[in-house]
N, C-alpha and C positions, 0 to 999 in steps of 0.2 A: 497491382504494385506489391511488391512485396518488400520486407523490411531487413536487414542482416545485422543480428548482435553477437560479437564473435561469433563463433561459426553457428549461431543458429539465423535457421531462416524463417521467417513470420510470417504466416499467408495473410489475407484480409481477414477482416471481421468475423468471424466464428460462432455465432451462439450457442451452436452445441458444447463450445468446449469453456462455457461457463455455466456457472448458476442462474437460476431464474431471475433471481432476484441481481446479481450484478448484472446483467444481461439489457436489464429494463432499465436500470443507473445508466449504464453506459449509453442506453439510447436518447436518454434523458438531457442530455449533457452535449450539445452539438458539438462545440469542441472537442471532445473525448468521440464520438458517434461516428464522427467526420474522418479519422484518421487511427484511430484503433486497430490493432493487428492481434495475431492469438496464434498459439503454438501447442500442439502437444508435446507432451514431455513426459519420458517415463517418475512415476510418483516416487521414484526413490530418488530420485534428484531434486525434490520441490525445494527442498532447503540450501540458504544461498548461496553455501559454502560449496556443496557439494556442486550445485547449478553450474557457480562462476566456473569452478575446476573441470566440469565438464564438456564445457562449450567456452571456454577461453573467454569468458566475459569480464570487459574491466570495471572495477567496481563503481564507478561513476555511470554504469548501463543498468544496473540493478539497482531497487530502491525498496526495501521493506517497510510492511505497517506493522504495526507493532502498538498494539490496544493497552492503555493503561487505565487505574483505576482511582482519582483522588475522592478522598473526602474530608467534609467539613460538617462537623454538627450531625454527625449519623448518616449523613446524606452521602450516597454513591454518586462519584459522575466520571462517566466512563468517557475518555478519546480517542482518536488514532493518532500516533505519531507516523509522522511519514519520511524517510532519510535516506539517505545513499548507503549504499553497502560497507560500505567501508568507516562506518560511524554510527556512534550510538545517541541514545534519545539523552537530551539533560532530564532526565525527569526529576529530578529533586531540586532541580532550578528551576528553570527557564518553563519547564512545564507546571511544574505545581505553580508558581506565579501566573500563569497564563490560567489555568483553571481555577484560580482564586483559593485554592484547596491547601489543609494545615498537613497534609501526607501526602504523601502521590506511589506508587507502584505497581510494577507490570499485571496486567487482569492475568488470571490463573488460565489456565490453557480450556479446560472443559466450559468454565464460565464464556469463556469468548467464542468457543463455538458456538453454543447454543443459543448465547447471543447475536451475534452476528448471522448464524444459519451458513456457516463456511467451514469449510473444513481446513485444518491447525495443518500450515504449510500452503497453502492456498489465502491467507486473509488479505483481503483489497480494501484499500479506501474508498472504490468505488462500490456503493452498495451498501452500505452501513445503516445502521437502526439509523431512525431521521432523529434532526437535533443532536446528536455527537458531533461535537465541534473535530475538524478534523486539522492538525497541525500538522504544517507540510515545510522542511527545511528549506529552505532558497537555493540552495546549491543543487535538489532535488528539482524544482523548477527550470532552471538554467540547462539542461541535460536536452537535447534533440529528440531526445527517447529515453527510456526508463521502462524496465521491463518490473513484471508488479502480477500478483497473486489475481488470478481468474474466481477466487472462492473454492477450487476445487485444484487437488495436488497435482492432478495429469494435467494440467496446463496454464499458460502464462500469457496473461495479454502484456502489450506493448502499445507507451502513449506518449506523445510529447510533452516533456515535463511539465510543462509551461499549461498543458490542459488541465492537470492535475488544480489547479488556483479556481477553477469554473466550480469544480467539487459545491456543492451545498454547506453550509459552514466550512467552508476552507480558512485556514489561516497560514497567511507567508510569515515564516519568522526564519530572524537571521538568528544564525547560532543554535539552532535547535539540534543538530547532527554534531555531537564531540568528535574528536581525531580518536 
């Protein structure tokens, strides 16, 4: 079976064209294992602006993660934020209450690779260091599909939004995605 998000086409399940490590998340996760699709894509498109405009994708198809970093008391604590394309994270609201944190903002780019073990244009929520709570918008949920970062920029899986909530620390919040 294959999947169609404006004009791209999504074959089945693909491991080569993720990382080891999201590769074994994703098998982890029946929901997500069960119905996953995978795409190549040239890597100068990984980024979502360029993606959407590329392949006609409306922005409720696409859903970015986007790693943030609160702390309290010298203590780091990293999450993902997970949201539709077309909206941004509250991180000074809605997220720093949610991580219980006196600051919150976006983790630096080389930090979240080397954390995560993904490369920056490729970041998934699935596959993440274990115990990052991972915050996922409700409106991201509600989507049929939702195309999402493989770990690596040449390609993009595709999941039922709604598999995304199986994630390991998943959290549904309303309001988490701004206009």
């Amino acid at each position: 079976m294959t999947v169609n998000l404006g004009s791209l086409v999504l074959g089945p399940l693909d491991n080569e064209l993720l990382t080891p490590l999201v590769a074994a998340a994703v098998h982890a996760v029946p929901s997500i294992a069960g119905a996953a699709h995978t795409v190549a894509i040239n890597p100068d498109l990984a980024d979502t602006a360029a993606l959407m405009a590329e392949y006609d994708l409306p922005a409720e198809a696409s859903a970015n993660c986007v790693i943030v970093l609160g702390k309290r008391g010298g203590e780091a604590r990293p999450a993902a934020c997970v949201l539709l394309a077309n909206t941004r994270a509250d991180v000074n609201g809605l997220v720093r209450r949610t991580l219980d944190v006196r600051k919150c903002s976006f983790a630096p780019q080389d930090w979240t690779v080397a954390e995560t073990g993904m490369q920056y244009g490729g970041i998934t929520p699935v596959g993440l260091p274990a115990g990052w709570p991972i915050l996922i918008d409700r409106a991201v949920t509600e989507q049929p599909w939702v195309l999402i970062g493989s770990g690596l920029r040449r390609s993009k899986l595709a999941v039922p939004g709604k598999a995304l909530a199986d994630l390991p620390n998943a959290q549904v919040l309303d309001g988490l995605g701004l206009a």
